[in-house]
PARO-105918 format. One record per residue: z, y, x of N, C-alpha, C in turn. Coordinates in steps of 0.1 Angstrom, whole numbers, plus 5000, padded with zeros to 4 digits. Layout:
REM residues N
ZYXZYXZYX;...
END
This chain:
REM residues 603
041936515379040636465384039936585391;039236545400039136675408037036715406;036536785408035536865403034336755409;034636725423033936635430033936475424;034836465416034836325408033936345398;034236475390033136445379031536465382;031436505394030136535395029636395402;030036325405029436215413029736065398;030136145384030036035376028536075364;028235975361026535965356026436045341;028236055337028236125323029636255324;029136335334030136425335031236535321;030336545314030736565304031436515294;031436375291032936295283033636275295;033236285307034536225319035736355314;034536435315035636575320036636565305;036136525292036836555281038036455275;037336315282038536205280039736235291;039236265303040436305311041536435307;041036545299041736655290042836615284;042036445276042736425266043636285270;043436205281044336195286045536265296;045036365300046236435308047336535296;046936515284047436575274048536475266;048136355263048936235260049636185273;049536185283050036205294051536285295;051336405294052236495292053236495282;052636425269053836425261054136325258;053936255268054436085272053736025257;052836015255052135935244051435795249;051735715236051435585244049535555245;049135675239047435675239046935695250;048035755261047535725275046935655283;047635535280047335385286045735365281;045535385269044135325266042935495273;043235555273042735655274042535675292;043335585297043135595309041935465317;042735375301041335275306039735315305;039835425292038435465291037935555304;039035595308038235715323037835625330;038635515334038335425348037435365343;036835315330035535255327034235345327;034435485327033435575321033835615339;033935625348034235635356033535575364;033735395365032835315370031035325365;030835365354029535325343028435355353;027135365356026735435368025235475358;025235475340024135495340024535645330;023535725324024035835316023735795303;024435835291024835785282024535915272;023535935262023536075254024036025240;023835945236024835955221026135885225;026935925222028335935221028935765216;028435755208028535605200028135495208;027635515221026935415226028435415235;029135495235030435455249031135335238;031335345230031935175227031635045235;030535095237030234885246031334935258;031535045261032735045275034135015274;034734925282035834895284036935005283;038034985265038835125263038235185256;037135195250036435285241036335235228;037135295221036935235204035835355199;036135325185035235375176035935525175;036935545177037835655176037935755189;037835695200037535815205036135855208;035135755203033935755203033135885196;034035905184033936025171034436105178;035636105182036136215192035136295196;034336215205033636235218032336295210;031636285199030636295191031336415185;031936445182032336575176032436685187;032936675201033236775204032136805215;030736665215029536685222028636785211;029236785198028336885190028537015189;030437025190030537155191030037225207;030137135214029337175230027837255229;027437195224026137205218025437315212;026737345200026637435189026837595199;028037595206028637675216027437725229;026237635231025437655242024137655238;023837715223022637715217021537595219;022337435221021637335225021237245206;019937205203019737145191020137045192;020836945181020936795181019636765182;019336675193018136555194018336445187;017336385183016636275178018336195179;018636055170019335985180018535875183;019235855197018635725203019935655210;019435505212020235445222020035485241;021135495244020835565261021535455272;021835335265022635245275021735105280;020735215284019235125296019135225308;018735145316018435245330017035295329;016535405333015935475335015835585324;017335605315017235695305017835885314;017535975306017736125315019536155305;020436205314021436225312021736325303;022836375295022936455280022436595281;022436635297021836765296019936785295;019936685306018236655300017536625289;018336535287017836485276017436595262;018336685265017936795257017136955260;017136965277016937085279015537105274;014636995276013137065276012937065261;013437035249013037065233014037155228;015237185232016337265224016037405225;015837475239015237615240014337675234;014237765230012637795220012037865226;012137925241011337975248011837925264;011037935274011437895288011838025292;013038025302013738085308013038155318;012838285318012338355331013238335345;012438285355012938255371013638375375;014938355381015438475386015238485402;015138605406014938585420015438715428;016538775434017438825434016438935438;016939035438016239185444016139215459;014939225465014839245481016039335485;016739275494017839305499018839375499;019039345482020039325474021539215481;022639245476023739145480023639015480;023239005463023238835459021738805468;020938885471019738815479019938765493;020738875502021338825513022438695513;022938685497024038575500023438425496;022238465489021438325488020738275495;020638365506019638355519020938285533;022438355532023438245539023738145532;023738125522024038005515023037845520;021737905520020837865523020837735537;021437885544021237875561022537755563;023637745552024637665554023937535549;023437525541022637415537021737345550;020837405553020437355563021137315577;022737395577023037375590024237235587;024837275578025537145575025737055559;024537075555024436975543024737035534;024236915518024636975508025836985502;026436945505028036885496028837025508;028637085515029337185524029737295518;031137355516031537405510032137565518;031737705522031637755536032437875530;033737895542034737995537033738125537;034038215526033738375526033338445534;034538425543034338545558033638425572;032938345572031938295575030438295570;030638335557029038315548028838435548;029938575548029038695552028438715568;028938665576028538705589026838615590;026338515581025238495582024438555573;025038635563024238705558023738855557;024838925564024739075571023339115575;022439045578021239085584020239095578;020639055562019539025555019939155536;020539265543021139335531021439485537;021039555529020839705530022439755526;023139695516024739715515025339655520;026539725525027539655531028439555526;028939485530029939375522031539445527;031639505533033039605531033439725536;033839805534034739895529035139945542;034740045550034640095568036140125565;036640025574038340035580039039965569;038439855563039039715558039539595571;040439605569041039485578040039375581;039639275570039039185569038239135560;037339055564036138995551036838935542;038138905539038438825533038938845520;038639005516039739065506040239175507;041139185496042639295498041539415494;042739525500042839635495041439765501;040739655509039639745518038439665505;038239605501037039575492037039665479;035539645477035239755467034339675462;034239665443033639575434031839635438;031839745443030839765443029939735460;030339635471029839625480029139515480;027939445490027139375486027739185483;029139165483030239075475029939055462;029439145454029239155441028539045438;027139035444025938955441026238825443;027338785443027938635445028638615430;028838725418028938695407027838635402;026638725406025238685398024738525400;024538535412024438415417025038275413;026538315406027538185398026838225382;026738335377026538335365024538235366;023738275375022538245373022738065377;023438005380023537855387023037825400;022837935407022737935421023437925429;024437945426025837895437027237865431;028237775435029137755428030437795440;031437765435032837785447033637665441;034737655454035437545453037037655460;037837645452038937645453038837845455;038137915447038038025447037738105463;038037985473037538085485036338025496;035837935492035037845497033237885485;032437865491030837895484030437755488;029237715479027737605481027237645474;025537645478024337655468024437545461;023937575451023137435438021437405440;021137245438020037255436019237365435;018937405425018537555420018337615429;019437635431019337795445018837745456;018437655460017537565471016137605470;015937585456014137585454014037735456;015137805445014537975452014238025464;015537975467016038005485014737965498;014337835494013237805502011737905497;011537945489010238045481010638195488;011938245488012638345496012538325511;012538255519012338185532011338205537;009938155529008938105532008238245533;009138395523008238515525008438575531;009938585539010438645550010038585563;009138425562008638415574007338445575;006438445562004838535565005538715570;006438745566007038885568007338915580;007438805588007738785600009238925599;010338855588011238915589012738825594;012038715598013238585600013938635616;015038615622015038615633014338505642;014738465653014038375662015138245658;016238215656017238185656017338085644;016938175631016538115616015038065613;014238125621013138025624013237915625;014037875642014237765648014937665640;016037725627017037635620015837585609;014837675604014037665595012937515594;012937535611011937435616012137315615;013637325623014437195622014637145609;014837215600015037165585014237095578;012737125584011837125578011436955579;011536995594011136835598012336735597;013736765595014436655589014336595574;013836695571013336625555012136515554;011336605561009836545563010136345572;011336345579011936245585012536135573;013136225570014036155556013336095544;011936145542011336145524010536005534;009835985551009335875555010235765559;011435795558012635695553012835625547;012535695535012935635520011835595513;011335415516010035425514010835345502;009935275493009935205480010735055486;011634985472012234845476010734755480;010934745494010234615495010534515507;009634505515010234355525011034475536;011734565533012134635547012934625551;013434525539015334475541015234345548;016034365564015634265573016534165575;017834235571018734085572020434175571;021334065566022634105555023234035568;024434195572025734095576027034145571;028134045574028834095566030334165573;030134245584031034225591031534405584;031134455576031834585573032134585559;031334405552031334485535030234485526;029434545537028034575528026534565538;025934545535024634505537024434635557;023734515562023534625574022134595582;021334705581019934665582018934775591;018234725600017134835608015834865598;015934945601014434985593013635105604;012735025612012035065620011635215616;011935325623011535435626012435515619;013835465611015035565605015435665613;015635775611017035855617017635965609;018635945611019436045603019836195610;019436295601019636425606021036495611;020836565620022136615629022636675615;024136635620025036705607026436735617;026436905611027536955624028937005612;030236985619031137005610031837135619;031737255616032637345620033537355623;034037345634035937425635036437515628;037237525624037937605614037937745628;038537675641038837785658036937855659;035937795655034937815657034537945647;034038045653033438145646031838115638;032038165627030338115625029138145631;029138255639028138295646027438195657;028838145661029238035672028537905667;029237855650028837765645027337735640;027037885639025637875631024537865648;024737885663023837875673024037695677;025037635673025337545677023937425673;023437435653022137405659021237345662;020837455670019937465682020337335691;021637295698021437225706022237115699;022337085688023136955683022536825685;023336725687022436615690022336495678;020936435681020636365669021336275669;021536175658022236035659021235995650;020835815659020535735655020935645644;020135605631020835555623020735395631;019535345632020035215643021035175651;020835015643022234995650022135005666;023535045674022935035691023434935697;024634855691025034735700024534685706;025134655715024334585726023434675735;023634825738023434905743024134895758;023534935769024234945784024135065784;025535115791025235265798026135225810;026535315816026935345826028435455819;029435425828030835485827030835635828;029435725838029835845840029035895826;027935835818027435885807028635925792;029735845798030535855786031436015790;031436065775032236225779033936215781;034336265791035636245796036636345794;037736345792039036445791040036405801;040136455813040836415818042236395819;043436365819044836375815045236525823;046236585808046536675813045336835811;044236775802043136895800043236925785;044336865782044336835769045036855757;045036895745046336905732045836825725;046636755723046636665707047136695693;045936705686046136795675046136695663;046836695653047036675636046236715630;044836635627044036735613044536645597;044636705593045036665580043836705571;043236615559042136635552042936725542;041736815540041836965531042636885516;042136805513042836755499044336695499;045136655510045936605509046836695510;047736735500048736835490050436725491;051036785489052136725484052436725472;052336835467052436925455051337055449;050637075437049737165437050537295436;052037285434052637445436052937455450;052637425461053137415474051737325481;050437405479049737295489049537305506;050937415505050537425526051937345529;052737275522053637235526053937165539;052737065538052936965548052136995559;051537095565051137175572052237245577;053137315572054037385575055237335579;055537195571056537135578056737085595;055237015592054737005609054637085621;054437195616054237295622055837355632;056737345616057837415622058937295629;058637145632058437025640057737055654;056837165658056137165671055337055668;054537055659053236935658052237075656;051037045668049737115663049137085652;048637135641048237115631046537185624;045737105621044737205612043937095606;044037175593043037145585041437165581;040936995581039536995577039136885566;038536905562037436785550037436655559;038236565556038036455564037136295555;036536245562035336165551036036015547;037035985563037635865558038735905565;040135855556041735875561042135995558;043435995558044136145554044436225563;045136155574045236175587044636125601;043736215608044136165622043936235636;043836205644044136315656042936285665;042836455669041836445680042136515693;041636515706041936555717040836705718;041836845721041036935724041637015734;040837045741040837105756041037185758;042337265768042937325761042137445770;042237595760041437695763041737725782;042537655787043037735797041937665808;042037545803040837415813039437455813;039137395823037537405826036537325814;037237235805036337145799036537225784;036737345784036837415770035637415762;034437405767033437415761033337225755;034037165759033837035754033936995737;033236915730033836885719035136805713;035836855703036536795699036436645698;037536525707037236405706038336345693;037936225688039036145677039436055682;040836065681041035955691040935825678;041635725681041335555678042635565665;043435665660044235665654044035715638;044335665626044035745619045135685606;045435715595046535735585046135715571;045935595565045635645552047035625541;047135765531048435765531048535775515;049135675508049335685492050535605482;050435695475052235675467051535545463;052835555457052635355447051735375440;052435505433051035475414049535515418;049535575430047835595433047035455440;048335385449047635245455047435185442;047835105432047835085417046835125414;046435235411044935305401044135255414;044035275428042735265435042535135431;043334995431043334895431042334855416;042434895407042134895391040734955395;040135065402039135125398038035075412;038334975421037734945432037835075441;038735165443039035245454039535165468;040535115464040935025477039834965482;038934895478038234795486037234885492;036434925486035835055493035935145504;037235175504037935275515038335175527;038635035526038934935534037634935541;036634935533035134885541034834995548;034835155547034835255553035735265565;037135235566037635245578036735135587;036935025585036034965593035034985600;034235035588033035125592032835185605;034035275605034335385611034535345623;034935295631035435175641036935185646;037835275638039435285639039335145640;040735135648041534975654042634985653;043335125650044635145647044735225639;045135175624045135215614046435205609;047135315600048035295593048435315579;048535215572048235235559050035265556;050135395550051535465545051335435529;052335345525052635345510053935375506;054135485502055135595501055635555482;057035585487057935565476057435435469;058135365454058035295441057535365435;057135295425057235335411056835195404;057935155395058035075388056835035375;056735125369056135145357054635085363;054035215375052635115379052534985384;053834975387053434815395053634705379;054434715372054834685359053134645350;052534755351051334765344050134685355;049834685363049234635372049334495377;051134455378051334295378052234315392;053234275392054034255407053034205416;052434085411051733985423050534025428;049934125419048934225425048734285434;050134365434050334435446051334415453;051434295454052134225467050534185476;049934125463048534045474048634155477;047734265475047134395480047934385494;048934415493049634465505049934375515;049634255510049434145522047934175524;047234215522045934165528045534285534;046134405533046334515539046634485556;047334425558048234345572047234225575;046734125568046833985572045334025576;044134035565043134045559042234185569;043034255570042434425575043134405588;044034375589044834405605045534565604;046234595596046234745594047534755596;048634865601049434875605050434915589;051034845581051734895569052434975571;052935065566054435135565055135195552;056135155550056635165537057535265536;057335365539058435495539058835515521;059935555519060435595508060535745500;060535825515060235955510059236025520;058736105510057836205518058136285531;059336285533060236355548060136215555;060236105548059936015562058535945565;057636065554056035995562056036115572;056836205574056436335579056636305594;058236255591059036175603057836105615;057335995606056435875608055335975617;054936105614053136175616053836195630;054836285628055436365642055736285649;056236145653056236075661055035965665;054135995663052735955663052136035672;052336165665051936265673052736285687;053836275688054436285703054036185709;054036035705053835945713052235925719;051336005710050236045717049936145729;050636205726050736305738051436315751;052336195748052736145759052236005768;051535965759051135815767049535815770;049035925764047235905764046935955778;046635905786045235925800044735985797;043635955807042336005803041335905793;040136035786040135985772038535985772;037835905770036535855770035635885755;034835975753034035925744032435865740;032035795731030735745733030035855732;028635835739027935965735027335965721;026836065715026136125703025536015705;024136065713022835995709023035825709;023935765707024135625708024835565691;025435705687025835665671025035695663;025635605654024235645638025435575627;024935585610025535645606026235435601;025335335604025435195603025335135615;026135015619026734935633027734985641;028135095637028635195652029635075650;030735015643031534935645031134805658;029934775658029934685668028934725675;028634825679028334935691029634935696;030735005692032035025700032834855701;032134785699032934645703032434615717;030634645711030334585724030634655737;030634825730031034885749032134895752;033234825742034734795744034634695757;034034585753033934495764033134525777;032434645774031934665792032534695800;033634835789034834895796036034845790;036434695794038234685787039434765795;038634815804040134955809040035075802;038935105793039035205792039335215771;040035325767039935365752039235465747;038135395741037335475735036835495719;036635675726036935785713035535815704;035235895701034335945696034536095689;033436175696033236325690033536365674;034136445669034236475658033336475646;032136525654030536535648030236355646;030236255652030036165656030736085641;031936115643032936075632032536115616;032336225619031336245603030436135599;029536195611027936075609028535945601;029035865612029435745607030735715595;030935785591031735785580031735865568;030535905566029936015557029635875547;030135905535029935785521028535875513;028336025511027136025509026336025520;026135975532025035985544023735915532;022635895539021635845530022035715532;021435635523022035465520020535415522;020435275532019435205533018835115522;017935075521017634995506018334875504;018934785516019234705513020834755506;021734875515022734905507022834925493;021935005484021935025475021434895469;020934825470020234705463021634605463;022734625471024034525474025234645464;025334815459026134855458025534805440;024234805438023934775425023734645421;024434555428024834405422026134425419;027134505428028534545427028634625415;028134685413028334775395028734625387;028434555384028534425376030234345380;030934405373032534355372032534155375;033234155387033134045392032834035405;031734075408030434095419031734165427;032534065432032634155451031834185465;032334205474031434285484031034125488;031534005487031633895500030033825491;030433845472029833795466028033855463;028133955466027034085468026034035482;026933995491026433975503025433835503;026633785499025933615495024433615488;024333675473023233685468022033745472;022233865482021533955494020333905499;021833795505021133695516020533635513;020333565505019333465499018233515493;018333615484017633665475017233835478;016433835488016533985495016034095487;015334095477015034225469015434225456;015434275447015734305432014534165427;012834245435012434175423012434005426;012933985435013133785441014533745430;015633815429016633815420016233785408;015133855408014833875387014033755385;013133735394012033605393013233495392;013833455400014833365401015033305384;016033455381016833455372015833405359;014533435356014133445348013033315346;013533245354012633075358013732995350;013232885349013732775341014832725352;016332745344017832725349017932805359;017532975360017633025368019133095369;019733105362021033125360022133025368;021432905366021732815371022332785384;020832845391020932845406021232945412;021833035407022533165412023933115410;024733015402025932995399025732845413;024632785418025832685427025232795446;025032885442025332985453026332955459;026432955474028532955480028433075487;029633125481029833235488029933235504;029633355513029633315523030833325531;031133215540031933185549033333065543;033033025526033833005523032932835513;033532755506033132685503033132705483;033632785481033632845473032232895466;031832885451030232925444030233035433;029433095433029233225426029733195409;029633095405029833015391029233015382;029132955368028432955358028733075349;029333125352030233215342029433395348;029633395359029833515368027933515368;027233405370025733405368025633425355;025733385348025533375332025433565332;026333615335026533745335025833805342;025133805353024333835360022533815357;022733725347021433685343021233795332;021933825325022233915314022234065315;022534105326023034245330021434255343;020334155346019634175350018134155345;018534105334017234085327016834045313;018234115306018034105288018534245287;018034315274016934425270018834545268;019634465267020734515264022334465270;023234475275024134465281025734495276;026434365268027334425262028434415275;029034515279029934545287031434485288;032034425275033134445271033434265274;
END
């Protein structure tokens, strides 16, 4: 389970401890696995925080026994972190504070003095680039080493290395004592964390300082012209964003259902420029860029006219077709450059980035020798999502598949290839033959998705490289939409409709572009969240979510419903949309219960 999973679950702390102890029964082939895996995928799904331990029983897989488990080793946590046992209470209602809150403000016996790094000190200059990556490309941005010093050089009296060190990156030219150091303090104080030992992000935390540090180096009038400007911009994307996010009320204008989930204008939205760096791009390079990035509308734009010369062009022949492969996709964790490397020594161009949807797919970049070198990286219409048997199996069980179905869509790929690599008996065994046969028909019938059933991992490799040749041999010239015309909902039928203005032409979209619209944390509209939190409720699919939406456009019109004489009732002869099919007595009944009595047994 990877670090970004637990952080995006509501009870990080038993996630992280039942998965221990399933990867431990796991290992020595124990049959406690099986239930132990049901409790992750349930404590997995849960979406609310949970502080006594006894309360995870109502969850599907959770006995009384690992419940104690889980209570014993939340005390020794406890005991270990000078945290007091609190009161007990029940914590399985919404609006309760999660197990760390729940205790910080009474367990301490004094408040913790604010740390605030020493004027230009190391860890001060590295809180001050950390910062600047935050504003330039979001929170969840993770920024290699010898990138985060070059934004922070300016702001530090020591050096970060070692005169006639090869490179930022290490080795034998660094010295524990250069301004590198202050990126310990910084992890020990909760101001910054790393991801894979060579990668940095600030935390919350280091935000609030970082911005108080900001604000005195601009009465100091010690900022450049440069970090001003990023300052500025920052400022007013927030100020954009918090008049965004007004309260659930009539703003939700109308449900369609053509991606999954709810799709809605909300007069005066926009979503803030969010730039994804080239790995070929220097950060100095990446950090001016900025200045001229362009906004994307969250509005939908379908039904938009432009004209053919506004779209950005690659001409045939200006061009390489490159393989990005998403940073996570490994073959193996003792060998994670393998499949990079295999491609490579194939004559496939290859590089790796954080990709938001698919494992694989290819973009058109111009080759340094051309005049369109300054151009951005385009995506082309191709992309790969690629997974063994026993991981199609778990997505299927935990709602991963259906999810990542609604995101390609999203996205507006048209040629998709879904790679389901090797057997494995045992998951399909546990899961049900006819399960994942449907799955895999509705993959084809249902999605329109291109299957492929390779057997070994040398013949998905096979499958990439000839993808990649046949792209490079057949593609023209390559069109993409402009920036200011995407946003981060409709682009799917934005690109239908300027499909049809131009049916000679195939069109791409900029790399930046591809983020926007396929970013799963981008901000979520009211009406999305008000359709992802009918979906928490086992049963509730995307078609069935939609349906209720529709009818019933806010929480509190749902609750009135439900809570009127046979209101249950009339949520059960609901028909689902498009089909003749009703939401039922059974699936309401549940709905009535999980929306408006004091307690919710899960199980």
């Amino acid at each position: 389970m990877t670090t970004e999973e637990e952080s995006e679950c509501a009870n990080p702390l038993f996630l992280k401890w039942i998965n221990q102890w399933y990867e431990e029964a796991r290992a020595s082939n124990n049959k406690t696995q099986y239930t132990l895996k049901k409790a992750l995928t349930s404590l997995q799904r849960y979406p609310l925080p949970i502080a006594n331990p006894q309360d995870t029983t109502q969850l599907q897989g959770i006995g009384q026994g690992i419940a104690n488990k889980l209570a014993k080793k939340l005390a020794s946590w406890r005991k270990e972190n000078g945290i007091a046992e609190p009161a007990a209470e029940s914590t399985i209602a919404p609006g309760n504070a999660s197990v760390e809150a729940s205790t910080s403000s009474s367990s301490r016996p004094k408040a913790q003095r604010l740390y605030v790094p020493r004027y230009r000190s190391g860890a001060f200059a590295l809180l001050i680039g950390l910062f600047k990556t935050y504003c330039l490309y979001g929170p969840d941005y993770f920024i290699p080493k010898n990138e985060l010093i070059s934004l922070c050089e300016p702001y530090t009296d020591t050096p970060f290395h070692v005169s006639g060190s090869a490179s930022y990156g290490g080795g034998p030219g660094y010295s524990q004592h250069t301004a590198w150091s202050g990126m310990k303090t910084l992890e020990a104080k909760s101001l910054a964390e790393r991801q894979g030992g060579v990668k940095f992000c600030i935390t919350e935390d280091g935000v609030d300082i970082a911005k108080k540090v900001f604000e005195v180096l601009r009465s100091r009038n010690e900022l450049s012209e440069e970090d001003k400007q990023m300052l500025m911009q920052f400022t007013s994307r927030q100020q954009q964003q918090q008049q965004a996010t007004s309260p659930l009320s009539s703003d939700i204008a109308e449900f369609t259902d053509s991606n999954g989930l709810a799709q809605k204008s909300m007069a005066g939205e926009s979503i803030r420029p969010h730039v994804i760096p080239a790995s070929r791009t220097s950060s100095a390079a990446s950090f001016s860029r900025q200045s001229s990035a362009a906004s994307f509308s969250r509005q939908s734009s379908a039904g938009v006219g432009i004209e053919q010369a506004e779209l950005t062009c690659y001409p045939a022949g200006s061009y390489d077709i490159v393989l990005v492969i998403d940073n996570r996709e490994v073959h193996s964790s003792a060998d994670r450059a393998l499949i990079e490397r295999e491609l490579e020594n194939e004559g496939t161009k290859v590089e790796i980035r954080p990709l938001t949807v698919g494992d694989y797919l290819w973009i058109a970049r111009a080759k340094s020798s051309s005049t369109y070198k300054h151009f951005p990286d385009i995506v082309l219409d191709y992309v790969v999502e690629r997974k063994r048997m026993d991981d199609l199996c778990a997505s299927i069980r935990d709602g991963r598949y259906r999810e990542q179905h609604s995101r390609i869509h999203a996205s507006g790929f048209t040629n998709v290839f879904y790679v389901v690599e090797g057997n494995d008996p045992d998951a399909v065994s546990r899961l049900g033959e006819a399960a994942v046969n449907s799955a895999l028909s509705r993959v084809q019938i249902h999605h329109g998705f291109h299957l492929k059933r390779p057997q070994t991992f040398e013949a998905t490799l096979r499958l990439l490289k000839q993808i990649s040749e046949t792209l490079q041999d057949s593609l023209a010239d390559i069109y993409a939409i402009p920036d200011h015309l995407i946003g981060h909902r409709g682009f799917s039928e934005l690109k239908k409709s300027l499909q049809l203005q131009f049916p000679h032409l195939s069109l791409a979209m900029t790399f930046d572009a591809y983020d926007v619209v396929s970013n799963k944390s981008a901000s979520l509209s009211v009406g999305e969240i008000y359709l992802r939190m009918l979906m928490t409720l086992r049963g509730v699919s995307a078609d069935k979510a939609l349906s209720i939406g529709s009818r019933y456009q806010t929480v509190q019109q749902l609750i009135d419903v439900l809570e009127s004489e046979d209101g249950a009732k009339t949520i059960g002869e609901l028909n689902i949309n498009g089909t003749c099919r009703k939401i039922g007595p059974a699936l309401a009944k549940k709905l009535d219960q999980f929306w408006t009595a004091d307690s919710f047994d899960t199980t």
